[in-house]
OpenMM code with the backbone's topology and positions (N, CA, C; nanometers):
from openmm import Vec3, app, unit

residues = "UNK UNK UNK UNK UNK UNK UNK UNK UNK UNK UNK UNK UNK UNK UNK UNK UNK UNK UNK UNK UNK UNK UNK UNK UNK UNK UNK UNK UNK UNK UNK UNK UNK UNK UNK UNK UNK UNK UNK UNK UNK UNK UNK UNK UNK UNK UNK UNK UNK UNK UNK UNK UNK UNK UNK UNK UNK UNK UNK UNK UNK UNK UNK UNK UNK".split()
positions = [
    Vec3(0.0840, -0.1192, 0.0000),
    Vec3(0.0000, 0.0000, 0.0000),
    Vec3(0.0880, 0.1249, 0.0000),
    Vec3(0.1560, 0.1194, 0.0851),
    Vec3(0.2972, 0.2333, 0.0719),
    Vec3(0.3426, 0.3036, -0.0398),
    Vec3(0.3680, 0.1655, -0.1373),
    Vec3(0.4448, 0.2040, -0.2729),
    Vec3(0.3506, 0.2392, -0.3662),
    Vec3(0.1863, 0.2416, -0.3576),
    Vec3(0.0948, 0.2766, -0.4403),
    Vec3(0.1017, 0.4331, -0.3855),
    Vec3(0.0788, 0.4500, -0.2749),
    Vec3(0.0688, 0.5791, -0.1972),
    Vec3(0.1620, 0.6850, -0.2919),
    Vec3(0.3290, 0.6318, -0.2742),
    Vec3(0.4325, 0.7105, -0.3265),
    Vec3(0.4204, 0.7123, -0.4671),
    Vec3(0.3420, 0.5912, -0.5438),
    Vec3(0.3199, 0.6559, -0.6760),
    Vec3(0.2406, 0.7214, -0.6858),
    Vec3(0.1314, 0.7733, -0.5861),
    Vec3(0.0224, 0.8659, -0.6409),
    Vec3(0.0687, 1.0049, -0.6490),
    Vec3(0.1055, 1.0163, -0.5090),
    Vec3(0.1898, 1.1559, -0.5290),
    Vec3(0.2831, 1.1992, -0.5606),
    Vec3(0.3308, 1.1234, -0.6282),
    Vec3(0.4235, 1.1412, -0.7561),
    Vec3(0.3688, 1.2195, -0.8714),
    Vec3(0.2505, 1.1287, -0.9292),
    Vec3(0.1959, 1.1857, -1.0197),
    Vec3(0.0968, 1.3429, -1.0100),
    Vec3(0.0949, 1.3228, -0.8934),
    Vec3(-0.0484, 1.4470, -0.8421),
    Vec3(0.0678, 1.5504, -0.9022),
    Vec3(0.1496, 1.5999, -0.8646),
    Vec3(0.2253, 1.7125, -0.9156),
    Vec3(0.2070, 1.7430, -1.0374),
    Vec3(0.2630, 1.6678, -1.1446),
    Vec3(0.2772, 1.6634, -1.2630),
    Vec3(0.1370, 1.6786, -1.2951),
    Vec3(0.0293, 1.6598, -1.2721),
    Vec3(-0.0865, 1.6567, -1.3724),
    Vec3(-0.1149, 1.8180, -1.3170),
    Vec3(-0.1103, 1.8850, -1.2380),
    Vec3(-0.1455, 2.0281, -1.2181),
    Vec3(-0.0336, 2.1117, -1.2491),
    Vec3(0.0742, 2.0755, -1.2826),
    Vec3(0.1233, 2.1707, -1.3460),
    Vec3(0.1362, 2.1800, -1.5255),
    Vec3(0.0914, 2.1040, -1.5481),
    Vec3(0.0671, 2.0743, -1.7232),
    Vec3(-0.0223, 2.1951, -1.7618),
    Vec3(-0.1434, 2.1846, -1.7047),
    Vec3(-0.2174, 2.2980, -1.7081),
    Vec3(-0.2169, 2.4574, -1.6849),
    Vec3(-0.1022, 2.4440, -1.5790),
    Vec3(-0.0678, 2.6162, -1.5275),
    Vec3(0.0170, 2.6194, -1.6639),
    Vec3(0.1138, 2.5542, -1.7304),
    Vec3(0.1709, 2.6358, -1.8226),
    Vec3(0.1246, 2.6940, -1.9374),
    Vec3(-0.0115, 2.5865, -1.9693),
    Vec3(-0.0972, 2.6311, -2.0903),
    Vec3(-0.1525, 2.7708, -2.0577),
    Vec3(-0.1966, 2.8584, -1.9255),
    Vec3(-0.2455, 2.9788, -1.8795),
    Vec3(-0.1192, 3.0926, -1.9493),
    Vec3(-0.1585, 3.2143, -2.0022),
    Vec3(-0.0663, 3.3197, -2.0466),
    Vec3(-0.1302, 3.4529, -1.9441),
    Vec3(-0.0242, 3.4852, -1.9189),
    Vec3(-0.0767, 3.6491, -1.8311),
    Vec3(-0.1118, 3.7519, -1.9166),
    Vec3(-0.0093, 3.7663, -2.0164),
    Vec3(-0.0513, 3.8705, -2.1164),
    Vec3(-0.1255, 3.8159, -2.2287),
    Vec3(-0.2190, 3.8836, -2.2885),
    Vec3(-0.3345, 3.8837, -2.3726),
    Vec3(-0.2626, 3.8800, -2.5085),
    Vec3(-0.2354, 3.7494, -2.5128),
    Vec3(-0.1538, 3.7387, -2.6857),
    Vec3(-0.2733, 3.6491, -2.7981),
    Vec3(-0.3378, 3.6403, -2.7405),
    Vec3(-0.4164, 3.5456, -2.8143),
    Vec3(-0.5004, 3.6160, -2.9020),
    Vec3(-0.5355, 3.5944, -3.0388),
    Vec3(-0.5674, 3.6479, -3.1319),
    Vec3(-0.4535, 3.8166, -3.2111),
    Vec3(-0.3647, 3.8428, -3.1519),
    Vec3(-0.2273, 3.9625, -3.1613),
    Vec3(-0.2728, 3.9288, -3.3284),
    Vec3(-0.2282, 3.8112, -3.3523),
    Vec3(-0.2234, 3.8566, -3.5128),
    Vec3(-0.3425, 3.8739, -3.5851),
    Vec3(-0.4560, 3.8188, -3.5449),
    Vec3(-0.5873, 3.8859, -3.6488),
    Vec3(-0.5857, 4.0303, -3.6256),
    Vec3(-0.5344, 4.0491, -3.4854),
    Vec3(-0.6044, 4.2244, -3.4854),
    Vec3(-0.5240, 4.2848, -3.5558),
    Vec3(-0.3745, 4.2583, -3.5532),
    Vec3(-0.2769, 4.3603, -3.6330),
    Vec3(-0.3832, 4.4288, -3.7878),
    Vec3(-0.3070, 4.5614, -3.8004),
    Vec3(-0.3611, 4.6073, -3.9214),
    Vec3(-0.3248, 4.5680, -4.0270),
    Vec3(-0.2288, 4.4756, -4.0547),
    Vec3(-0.1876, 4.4221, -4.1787),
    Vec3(-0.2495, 4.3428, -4.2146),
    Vec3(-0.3157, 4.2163, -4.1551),
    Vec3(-0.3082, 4.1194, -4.1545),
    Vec3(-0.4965, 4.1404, -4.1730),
    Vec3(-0.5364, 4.2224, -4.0966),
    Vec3(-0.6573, 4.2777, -4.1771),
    Vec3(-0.6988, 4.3186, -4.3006),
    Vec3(-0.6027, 4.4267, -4.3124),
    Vec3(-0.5987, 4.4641, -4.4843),
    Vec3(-0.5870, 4.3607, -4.5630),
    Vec3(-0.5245, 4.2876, -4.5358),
    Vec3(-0.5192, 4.1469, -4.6473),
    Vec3(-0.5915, 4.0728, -4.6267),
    Vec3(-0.6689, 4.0488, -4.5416),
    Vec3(-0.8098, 3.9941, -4.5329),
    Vec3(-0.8836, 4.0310, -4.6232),
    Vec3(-0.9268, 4.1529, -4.6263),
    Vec3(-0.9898, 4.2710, -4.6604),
    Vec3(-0.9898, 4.2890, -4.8072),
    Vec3(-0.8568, 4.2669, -4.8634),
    Vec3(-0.8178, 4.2615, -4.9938),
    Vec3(-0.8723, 4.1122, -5.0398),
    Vec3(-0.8598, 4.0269, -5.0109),
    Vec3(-0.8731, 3.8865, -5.0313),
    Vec3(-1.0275, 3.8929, -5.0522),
    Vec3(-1.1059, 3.9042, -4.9016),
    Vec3(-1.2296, 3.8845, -4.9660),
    Vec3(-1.2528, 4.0021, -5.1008),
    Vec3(-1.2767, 4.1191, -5.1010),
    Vec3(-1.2398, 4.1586, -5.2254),
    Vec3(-1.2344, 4.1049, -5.3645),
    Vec3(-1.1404, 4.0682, -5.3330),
    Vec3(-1.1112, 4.0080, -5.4598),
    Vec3(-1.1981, 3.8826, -5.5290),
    Vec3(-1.2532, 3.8175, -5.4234),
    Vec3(-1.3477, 3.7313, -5.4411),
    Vec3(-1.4915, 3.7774, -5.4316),
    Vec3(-1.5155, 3.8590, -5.4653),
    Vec3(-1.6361, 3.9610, -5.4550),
    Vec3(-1.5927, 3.9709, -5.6060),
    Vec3(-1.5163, 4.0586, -5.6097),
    Vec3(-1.5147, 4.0800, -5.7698),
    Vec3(-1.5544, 3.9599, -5.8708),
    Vec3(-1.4721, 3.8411, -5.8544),
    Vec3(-1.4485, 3.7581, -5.9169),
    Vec3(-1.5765, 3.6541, -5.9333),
    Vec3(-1.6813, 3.6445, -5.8123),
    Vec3(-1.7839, 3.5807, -5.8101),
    Vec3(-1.9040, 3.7245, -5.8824),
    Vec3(-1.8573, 3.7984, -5.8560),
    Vec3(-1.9788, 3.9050, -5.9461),
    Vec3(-1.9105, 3.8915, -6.1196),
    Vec3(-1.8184, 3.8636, -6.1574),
    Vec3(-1.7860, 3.8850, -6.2856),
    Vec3(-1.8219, 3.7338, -6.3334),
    Vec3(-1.8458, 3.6214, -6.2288),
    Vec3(-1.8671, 3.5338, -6.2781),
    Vec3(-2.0062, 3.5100, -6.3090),
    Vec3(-2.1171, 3.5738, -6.2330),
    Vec3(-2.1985, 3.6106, -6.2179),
    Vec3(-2.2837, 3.6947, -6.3250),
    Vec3(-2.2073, 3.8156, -6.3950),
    Vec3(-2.2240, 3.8766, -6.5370),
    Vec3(-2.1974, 3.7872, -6.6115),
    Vec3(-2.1365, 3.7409, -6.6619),
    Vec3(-2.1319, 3.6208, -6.7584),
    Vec3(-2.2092, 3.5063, -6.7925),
    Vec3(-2.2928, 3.4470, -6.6452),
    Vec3(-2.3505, 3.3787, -6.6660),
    Vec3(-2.5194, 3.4768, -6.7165),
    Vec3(-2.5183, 3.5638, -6.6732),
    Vec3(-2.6659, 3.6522, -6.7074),
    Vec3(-2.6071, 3.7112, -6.8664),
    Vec3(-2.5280, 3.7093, -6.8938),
    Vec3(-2.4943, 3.7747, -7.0212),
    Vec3(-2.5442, 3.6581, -7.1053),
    Vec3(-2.4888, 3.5318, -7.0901),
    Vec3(-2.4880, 3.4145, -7.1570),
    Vec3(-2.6311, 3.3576, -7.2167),
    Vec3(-2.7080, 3.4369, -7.0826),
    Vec3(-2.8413, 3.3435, -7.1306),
    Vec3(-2.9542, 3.4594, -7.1934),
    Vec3(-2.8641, 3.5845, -7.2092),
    Vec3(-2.9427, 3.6562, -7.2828),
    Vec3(-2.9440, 3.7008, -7.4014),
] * unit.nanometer
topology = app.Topology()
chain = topology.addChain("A")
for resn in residues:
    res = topology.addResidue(resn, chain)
    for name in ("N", "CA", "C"):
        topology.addAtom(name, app.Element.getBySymbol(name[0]), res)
């Protein structure tokens, strides 16, 4: 019973600190969607697929008229 004992609390440590390291103090999470670059090129992208589904879009109404 002893040597079950000393393996438990062995392990008890290790499983609560796995978790504290995944925690961050400073607020980094999402840093890069907000940047302004990384927006604009969002921004541009959909764009561009706006265009490209409306021109695909004229073509097909052109086609059948």
């Amino acid at each position: 019973i002893m040597i079950s004992r000393v393996a438990a609390v062995r392990r008890l440590p290790r499983a609560f600190a796995v978790p504290a390291r995944l925690y961050t103090i400073g607020r980094t999470e999402g840093s890069v969607a907000e940047s302004k670059s990384f927006g604009k090129k969002e921004k541009a992208h959909e764009d561009q697929f706006i265009r490209k589904h409306e021109a695909e879009q004229l073509a097909k109404l052109k086609a059948e008229v």
